[in-house]
DOFI-690133 format. One record per residue (C-alpha): residue number from 1; residue in three letters; x, y, z. Coordinates in steps of 0.02 Angstrom, whole numbers, plus 50000, padded with zeros to 5 digits. Layout:
N
- resi:resn:xx:yy:zz
- NUM:Ala:X:Y:Z
...
This chain:
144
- resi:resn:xx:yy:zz
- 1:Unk:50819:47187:46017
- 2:Unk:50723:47148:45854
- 3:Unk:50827:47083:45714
- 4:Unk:50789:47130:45544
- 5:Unk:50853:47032:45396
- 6:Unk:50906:47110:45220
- 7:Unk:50740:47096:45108
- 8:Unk:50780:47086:44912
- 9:Unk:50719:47167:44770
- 10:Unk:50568:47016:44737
- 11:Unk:50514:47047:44920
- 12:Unk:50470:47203:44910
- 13:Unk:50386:47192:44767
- 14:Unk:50267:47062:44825
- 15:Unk:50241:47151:44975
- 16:Unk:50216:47328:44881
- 17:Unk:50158:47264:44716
- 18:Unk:50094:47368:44557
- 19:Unk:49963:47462:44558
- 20:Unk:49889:47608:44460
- 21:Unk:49788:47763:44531
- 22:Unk:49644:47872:44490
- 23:Unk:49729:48013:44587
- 24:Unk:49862:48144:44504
- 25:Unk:49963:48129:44647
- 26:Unk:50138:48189:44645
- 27:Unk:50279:48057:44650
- 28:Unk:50384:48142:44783
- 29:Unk:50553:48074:44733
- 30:Unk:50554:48146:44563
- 31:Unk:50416:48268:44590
- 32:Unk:50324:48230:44438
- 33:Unk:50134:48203:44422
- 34:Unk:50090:48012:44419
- 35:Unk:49963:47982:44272
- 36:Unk:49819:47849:44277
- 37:Unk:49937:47735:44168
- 38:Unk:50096:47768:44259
- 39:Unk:50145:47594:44353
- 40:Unk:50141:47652:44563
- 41:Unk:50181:47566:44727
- 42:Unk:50088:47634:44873
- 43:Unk:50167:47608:45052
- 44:Unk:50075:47557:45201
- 45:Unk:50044:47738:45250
- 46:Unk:49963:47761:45081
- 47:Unk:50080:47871:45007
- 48:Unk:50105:47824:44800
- 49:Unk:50233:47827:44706
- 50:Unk:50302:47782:44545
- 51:Unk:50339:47613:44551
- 52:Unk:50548:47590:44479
- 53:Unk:50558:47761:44588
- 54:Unk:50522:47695:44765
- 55:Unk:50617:47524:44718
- 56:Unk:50783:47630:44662
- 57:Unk:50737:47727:44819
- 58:Unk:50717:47581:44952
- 59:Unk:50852:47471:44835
- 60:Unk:51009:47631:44824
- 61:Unk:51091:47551:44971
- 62:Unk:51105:47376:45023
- 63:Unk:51035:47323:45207
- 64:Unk:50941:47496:45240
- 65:Unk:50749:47503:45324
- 66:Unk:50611:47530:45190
- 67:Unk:50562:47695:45248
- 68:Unk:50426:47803:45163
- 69:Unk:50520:47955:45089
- 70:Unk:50377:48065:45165
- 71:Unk:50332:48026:45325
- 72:Unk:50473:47919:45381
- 73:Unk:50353:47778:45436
- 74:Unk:50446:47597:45429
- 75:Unk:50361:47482:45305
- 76:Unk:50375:47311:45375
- 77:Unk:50394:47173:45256
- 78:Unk:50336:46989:45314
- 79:Unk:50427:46854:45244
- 80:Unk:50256:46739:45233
- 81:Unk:50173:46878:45149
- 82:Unk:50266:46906:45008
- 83:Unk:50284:46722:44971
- 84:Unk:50097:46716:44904
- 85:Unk:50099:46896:44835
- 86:Unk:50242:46861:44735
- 87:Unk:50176:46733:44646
- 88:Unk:50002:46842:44594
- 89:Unk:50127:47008:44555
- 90:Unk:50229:46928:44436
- 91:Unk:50076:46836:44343
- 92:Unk:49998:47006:44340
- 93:Unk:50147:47091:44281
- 94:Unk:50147:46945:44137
- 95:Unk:49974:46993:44070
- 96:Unk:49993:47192:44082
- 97:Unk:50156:47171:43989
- 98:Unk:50092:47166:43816
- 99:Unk:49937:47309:43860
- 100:Unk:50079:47401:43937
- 101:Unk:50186:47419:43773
- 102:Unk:50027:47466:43681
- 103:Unk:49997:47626:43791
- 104:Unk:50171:47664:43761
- 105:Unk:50166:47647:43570
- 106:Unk:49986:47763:43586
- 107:Unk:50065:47892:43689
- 108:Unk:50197:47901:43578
- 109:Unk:50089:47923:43407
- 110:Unk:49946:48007:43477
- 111:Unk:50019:48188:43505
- 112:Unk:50078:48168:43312
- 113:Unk:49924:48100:43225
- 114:Unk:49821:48260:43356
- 115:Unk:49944:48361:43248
- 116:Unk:49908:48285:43068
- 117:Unk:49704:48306:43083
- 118:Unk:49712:48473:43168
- 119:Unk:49842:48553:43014
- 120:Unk:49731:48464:42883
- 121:Unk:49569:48528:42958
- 122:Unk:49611:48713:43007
- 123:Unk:49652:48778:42851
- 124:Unk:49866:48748:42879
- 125:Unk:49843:48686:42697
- 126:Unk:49987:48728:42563
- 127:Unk:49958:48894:42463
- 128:Unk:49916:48846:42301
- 129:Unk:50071:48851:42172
- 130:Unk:50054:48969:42004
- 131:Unk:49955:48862:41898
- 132:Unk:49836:48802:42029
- 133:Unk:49811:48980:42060
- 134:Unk:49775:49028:41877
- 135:Unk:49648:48871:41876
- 136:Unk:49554:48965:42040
- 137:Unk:49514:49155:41966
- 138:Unk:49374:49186:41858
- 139:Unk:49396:49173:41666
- 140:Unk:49448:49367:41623
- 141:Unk:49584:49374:41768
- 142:Unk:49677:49211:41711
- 143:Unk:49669:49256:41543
- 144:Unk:49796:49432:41585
């Protein structure tokens, strides 16, 4: 019988680290579409996910097997694997960090500056109050 030892949170991530895709895939464990900037982990049968989904997934109980949560395949972790990897994850993690937090703050102001330029440009303008109104007709009707 093969024994398998309890793998923590760093060794997984090493082993599955980061990534981002150029699919829309689906994440299947909270069925929502995973955009190109979304942060994914994709499992040795190539299914993706988002990536704090799988971890609470494969991290909800203590001493379970990492199991895709589509297929059912085991994902085998290697202990002298993940040494290396998780060394490069967490320096890549370092320098997204910063980009990261910029495509948040631009996802997060885009949808109202859209809004801004399309109510100045199409006409959404205020109507015109009394006097501005008056200044607008021709000579004879502003003067009744």
């Amino acid at each position: 019988p093969v024994r398998r030892k309890a793998v923590s949170v760093s060794e997984i991530e090493g082993h599955f680290p980061i990534s981002f895709t150029n699919l829309s895939a689906t994440c299947a464990i909270c069925l929502t579409t995973i955009e190109e900037t979304d942060p994914c982990r994709k499992t040795k049968c190539n299914h993706e996910f988002h990536a704090d989904c799988i971890m609470k997934w494969w991290t909800k109980e203590r001493g379970c097997l990492l199991n895709c949560p589509i297929c059912r395949e085991f994902q085998s972790v290697t202990v002298k694997k993940v040494t290396s990897e998780v060394r490069q994850t967490q320096q890549r993690e370092q320098r997204r960090k910063p980009l990261t937090r910029l495509l948040k703050k631009l996802r997060a102001v885009l949808p109202k500056l859209r809004k801004q330029v399309r109510s100045s440009t199409c006409g959404d303008r205020a109507r015109p109050g009394p006097s501005q109104a008056a200044s607008q007709m021709p000579s004879a009707e502003a003067a009744q």
